[in-house]
C-alpha positions in Angstrom: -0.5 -30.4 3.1 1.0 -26.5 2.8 1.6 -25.3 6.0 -0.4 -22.3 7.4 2.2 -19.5 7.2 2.7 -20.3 3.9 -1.5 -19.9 3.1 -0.7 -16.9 5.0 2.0 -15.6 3.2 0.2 -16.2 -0.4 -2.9 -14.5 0.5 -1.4 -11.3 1.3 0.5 -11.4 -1.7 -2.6 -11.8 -3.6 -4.6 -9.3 -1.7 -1.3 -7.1 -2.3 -1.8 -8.1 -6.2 -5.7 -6.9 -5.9 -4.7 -3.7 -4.2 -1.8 -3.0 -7.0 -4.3 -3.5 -9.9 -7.3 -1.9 -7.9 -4.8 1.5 -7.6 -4.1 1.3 -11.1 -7.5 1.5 -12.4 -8.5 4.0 -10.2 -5.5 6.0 -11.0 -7.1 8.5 -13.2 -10.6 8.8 -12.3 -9.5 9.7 -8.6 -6.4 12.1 -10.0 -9.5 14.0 -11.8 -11.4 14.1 -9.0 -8.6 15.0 -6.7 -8.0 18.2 -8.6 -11.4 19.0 -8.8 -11.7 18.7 -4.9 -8.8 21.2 -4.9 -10.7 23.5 -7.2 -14.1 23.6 -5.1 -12.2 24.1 -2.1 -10.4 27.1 -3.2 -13.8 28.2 -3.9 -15.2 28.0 -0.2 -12.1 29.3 1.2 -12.9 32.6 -0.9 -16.3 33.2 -1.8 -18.3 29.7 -0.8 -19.7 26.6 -2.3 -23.9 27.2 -4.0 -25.5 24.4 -2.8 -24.8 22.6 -6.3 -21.2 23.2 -5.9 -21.6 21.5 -2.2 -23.5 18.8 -3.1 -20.7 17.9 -5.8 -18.3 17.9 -3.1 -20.2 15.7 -1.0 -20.3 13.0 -3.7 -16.3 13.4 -4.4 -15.9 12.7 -0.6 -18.1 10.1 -0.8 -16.6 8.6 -3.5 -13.1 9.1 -1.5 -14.6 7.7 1.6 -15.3 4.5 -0.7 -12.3 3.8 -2.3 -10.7 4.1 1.2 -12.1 1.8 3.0 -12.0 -0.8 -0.4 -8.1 0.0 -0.3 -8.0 -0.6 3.7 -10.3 -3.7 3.1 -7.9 -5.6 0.8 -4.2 -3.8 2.6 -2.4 -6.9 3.8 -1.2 -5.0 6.6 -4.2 -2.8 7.9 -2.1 -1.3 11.0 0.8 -0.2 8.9 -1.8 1.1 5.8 -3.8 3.4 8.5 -0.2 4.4 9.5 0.8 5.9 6.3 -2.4 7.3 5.1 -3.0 9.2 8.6 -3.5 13.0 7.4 -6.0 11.4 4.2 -8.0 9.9 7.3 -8.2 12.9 9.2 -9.2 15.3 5.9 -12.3 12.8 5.0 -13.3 12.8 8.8 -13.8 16.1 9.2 -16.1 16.9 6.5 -18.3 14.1 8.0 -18.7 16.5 10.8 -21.6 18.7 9.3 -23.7 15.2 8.5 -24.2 14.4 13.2 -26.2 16.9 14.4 -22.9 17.5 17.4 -21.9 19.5 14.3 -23.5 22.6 16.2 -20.5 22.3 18.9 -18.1 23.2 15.9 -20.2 26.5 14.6 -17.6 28.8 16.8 -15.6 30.6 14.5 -12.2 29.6 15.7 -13.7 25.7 15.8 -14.6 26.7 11.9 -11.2 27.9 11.1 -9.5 24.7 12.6 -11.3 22.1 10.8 -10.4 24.3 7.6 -7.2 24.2 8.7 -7.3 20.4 8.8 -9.1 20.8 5.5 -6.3 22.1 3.7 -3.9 20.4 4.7 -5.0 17.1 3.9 -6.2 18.4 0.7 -2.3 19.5 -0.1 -1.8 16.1 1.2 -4.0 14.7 -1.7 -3.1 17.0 -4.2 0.5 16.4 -3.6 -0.3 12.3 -4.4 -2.1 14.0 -7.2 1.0 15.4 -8.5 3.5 12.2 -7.9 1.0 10.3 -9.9 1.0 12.3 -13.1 4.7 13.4 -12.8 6.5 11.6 -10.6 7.9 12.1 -7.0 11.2 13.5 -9.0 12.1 16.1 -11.7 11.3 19.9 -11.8 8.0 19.5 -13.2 6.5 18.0 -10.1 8.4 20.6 -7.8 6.9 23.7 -9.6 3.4 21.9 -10.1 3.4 20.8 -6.0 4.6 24.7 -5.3 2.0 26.3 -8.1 -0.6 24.2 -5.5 0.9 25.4 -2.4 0.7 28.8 -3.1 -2.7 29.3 -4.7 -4.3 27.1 -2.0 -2.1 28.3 0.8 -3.4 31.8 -0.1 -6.9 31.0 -0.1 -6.1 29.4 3.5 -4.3 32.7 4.5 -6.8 34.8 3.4 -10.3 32.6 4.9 -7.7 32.8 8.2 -7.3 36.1 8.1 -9.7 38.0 6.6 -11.9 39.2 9.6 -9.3 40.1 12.2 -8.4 43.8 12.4 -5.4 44.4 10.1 -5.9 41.0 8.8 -5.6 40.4 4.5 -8.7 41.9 3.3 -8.1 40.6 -0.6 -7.1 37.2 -1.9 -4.2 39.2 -4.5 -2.9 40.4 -1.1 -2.7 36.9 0.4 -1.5 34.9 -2.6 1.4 38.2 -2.5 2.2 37.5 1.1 2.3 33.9 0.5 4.6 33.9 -2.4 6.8 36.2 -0.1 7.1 34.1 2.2 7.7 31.2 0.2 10.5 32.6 -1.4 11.7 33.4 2.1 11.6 37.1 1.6 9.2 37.3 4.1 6.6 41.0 4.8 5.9 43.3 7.3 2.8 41.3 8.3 2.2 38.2 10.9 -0.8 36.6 10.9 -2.7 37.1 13.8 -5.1 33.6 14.0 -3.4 30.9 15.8 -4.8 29.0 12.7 -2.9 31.5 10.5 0.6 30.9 12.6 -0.1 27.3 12.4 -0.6 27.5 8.0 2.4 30.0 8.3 4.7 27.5 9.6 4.1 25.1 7.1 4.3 27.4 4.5 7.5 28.2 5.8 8.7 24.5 6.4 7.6 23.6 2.7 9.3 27.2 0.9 12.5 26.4 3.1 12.9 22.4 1.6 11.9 24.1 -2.0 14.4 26.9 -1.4 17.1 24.2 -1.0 16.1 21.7 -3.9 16.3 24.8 -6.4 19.4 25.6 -5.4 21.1 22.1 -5.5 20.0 22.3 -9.1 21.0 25.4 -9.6 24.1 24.4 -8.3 24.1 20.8 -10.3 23.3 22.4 -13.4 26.4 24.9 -13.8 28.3 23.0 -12.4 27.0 20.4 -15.1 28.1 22.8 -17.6 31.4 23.5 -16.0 32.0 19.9 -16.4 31.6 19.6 -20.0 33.9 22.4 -20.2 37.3 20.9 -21.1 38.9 24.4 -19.7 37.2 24.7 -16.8 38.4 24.1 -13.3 35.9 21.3 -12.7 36.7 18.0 -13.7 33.8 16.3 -16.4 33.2 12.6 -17.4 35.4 12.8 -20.2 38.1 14.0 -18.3 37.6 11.5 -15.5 37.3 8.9 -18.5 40.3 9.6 -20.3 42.2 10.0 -16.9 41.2 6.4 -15.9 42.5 5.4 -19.0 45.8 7.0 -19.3 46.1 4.8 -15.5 45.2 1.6 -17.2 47.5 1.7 -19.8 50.0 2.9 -17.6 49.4 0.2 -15.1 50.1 -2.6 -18.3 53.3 -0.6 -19.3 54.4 -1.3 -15.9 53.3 -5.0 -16.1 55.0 -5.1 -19.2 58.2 -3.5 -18.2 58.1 -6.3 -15.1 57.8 -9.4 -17.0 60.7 -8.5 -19.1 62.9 -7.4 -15.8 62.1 -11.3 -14.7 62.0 -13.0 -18.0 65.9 -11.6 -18.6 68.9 -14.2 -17.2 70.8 -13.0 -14.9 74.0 -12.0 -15.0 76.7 -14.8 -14.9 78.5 -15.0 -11.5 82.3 -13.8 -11.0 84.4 -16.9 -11.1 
């Protein structure tokens, strides 16, 4: 009879199976729909969701919800799944809020602008699996796509934040300006004034500091790249680390060589 670890052992390997071809097939459908959630909430941050466009929502967090839970259902390892996934469970929480009537506790405005906030970032959250999906979590492509994301949606965040304090951004051109600013760490004159704003701020900064650095280090890589291929220049290439190793290895048998005809040789005969 197979013991019961082993049992064990290939049942989560099938559920793990189930879960691998269950993510593949849902691949695309929920990369479309991902984007479009982006889309609809750039569109409430600015100028608000018709009741078409929020009813369309509701059915894409819906559908979320769903294949959540299916993917938590058949996770081997529920504890450790919940674990990694915590920022996608808090972003399809909080839109549950406005279905319990204890939704009318969350009607202040700076309640409002904090479940936003929560909003957008698990929506970056999504959008940056999006992104991994379609180019992968390497390469240039997905860099400027994940930063193109950040800064049109960070605006929008900026600018819902903002918009009503005194001095605040009054135009989503001005936002997506500061925003770019401050991802390129040039920074502006202006500080948000929300604690909701300082709180998108920061991360903005966090994420255009960790860009700032990857551009450079290939920057740097690629002229130096260049440099390399360079036979005159300073920096040694492939070729030149190639045809170095080689010039060793035959000097290493010359020297072999050289010894087994120093030992092969008789010796000289003895004074008598």
């Amino acid at each position: 009879m197979p013991q019961p670890d082993s049992e064990n052992e290939q049942l989560q390997q099938e559920r793990f199976h189930l879960l691998q071809q269950l993510t593949d097939w849902l691949e695309t459908p929920l990369l479309v729909l991902g984007f479009v959630w982006l889309v609809l909430l750039g569109v409430e941050l600015l100028w608000g969701l018709s009741p078409a466009l929020e009813l369309a929502g509701t059915i894409i967090w819906v559908i979320f919800i769903l294949d959540f839970l299916l993917k938590l259902l058949l996770a081997p390892r529920k504890l450790a799944f919940l674990k990694s996934n915590v920022i996608t469970l808090i972003s399809l929480l909080v839109p549950a809020l406005r279905l319990f009537r204890l939704a009318r506790v969350f009607r202040a405005a700076r309640a409002v602008r904090g479940l936003r906030l929560v909003k957008v970032v698990g929506s970056l959250n999504r959008g940056m699996k999006a992104l991994a999906a379609s180019f992968g979590r390497r390469g240039v492509g997905y860099v400027l796509g994940l930063s193109a994301l950040v800064l049109l949606l960070g605006a929008a965040g900026m600018y819902a934040f903002e918009k009503d304090v005194s001095g605040g951004l009054r135009t989503y051109s001005e936002a997506l300006w500061w925003t770019a600013m401050l991802l390129t760490s040039m920074g502006s004159e202006y500080w948000p004034r929300t604690g909701e704003g300082r709180a998108l701020c920061l991360l903005l900064a966090l994420y255009g500091f960790a860009v700032f650095g990857y551009f450079t280090a290939t920057l740097a890589t690629f002229f130096m790249g260049r440099d390399a291929e360079n036979p005159e220049a300073e920096v040694a290439g492939a070729t030149a680390v190639a045809a170095l190793h080689e010039e060793v290895k035959q000097l290493r048998a010359e020297l072999r060589q050289g010894s087994f005809y120093a030992a092969s040789a008789d010796p000289p005969p003895a004074d008598e």
